[in-house]
N, C-alpha and C positions, 0 to 999 in steps of 0.2 A: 194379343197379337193382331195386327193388322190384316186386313184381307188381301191376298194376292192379286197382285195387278197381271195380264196377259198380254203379250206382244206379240203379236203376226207383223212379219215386215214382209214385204213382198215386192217381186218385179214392176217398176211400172212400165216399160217399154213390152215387157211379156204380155202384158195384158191379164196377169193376176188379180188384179181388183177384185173380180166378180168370185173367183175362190178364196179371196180372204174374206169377201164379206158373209160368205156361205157360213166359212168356219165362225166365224167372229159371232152371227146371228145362232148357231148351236152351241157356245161354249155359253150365251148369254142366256138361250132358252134352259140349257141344263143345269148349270151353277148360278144364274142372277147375283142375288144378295149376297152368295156367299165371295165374290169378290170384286175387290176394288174397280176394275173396269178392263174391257180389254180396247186395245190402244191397236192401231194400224197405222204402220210406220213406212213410207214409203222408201224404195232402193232400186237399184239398178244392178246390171251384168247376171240378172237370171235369179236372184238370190229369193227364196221363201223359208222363213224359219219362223222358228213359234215359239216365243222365253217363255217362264214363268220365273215376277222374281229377278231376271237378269239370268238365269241358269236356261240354256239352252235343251228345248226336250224333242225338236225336229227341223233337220234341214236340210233342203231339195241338195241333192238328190237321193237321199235315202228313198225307202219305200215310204208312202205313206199312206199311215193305217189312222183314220179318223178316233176308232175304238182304244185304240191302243194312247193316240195323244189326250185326250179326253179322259183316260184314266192315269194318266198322269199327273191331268191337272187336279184331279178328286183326289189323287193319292197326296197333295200337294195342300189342300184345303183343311 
């Protein structure tokens, strides 16, 4: 089976950047190898979600629990 690739798509007029690359830089320090890459994808009108896969596992404005996305992605691996 292939390794799962991760999507953060984020606001760019919100000024997201700097939190997607927070998450993006922890998903990369905790799972590395075990997958394909995670990708940041630019959007507009507020939007921050996090795929894995193409299946959606968080999207503003839920809560957002780092621990809780992160074991999604392991539970996913």
């Amino acid at each position: 089976m292939a390794a799962p690739t991760v999507e953060i798509q984020y606001c760019v007029p919100c000024g997201h950047l700097p939190r997607a690359l927070d998450i993006q830089k922890t998903i990369l320090e905790r799972f590395g190898q075990k997958l394909d890459g995670v990708k940041l994808k630019t959007g507009d009108s507020g939007i921050f979600k996090i795929r894995v896969q193409d299946e959606e596992i968080y999207s503003k404005p839920a809560d957002f629990d780092l621990d809780a996305i992160l074991g999604t992605i392991e539970a996913r691996l």
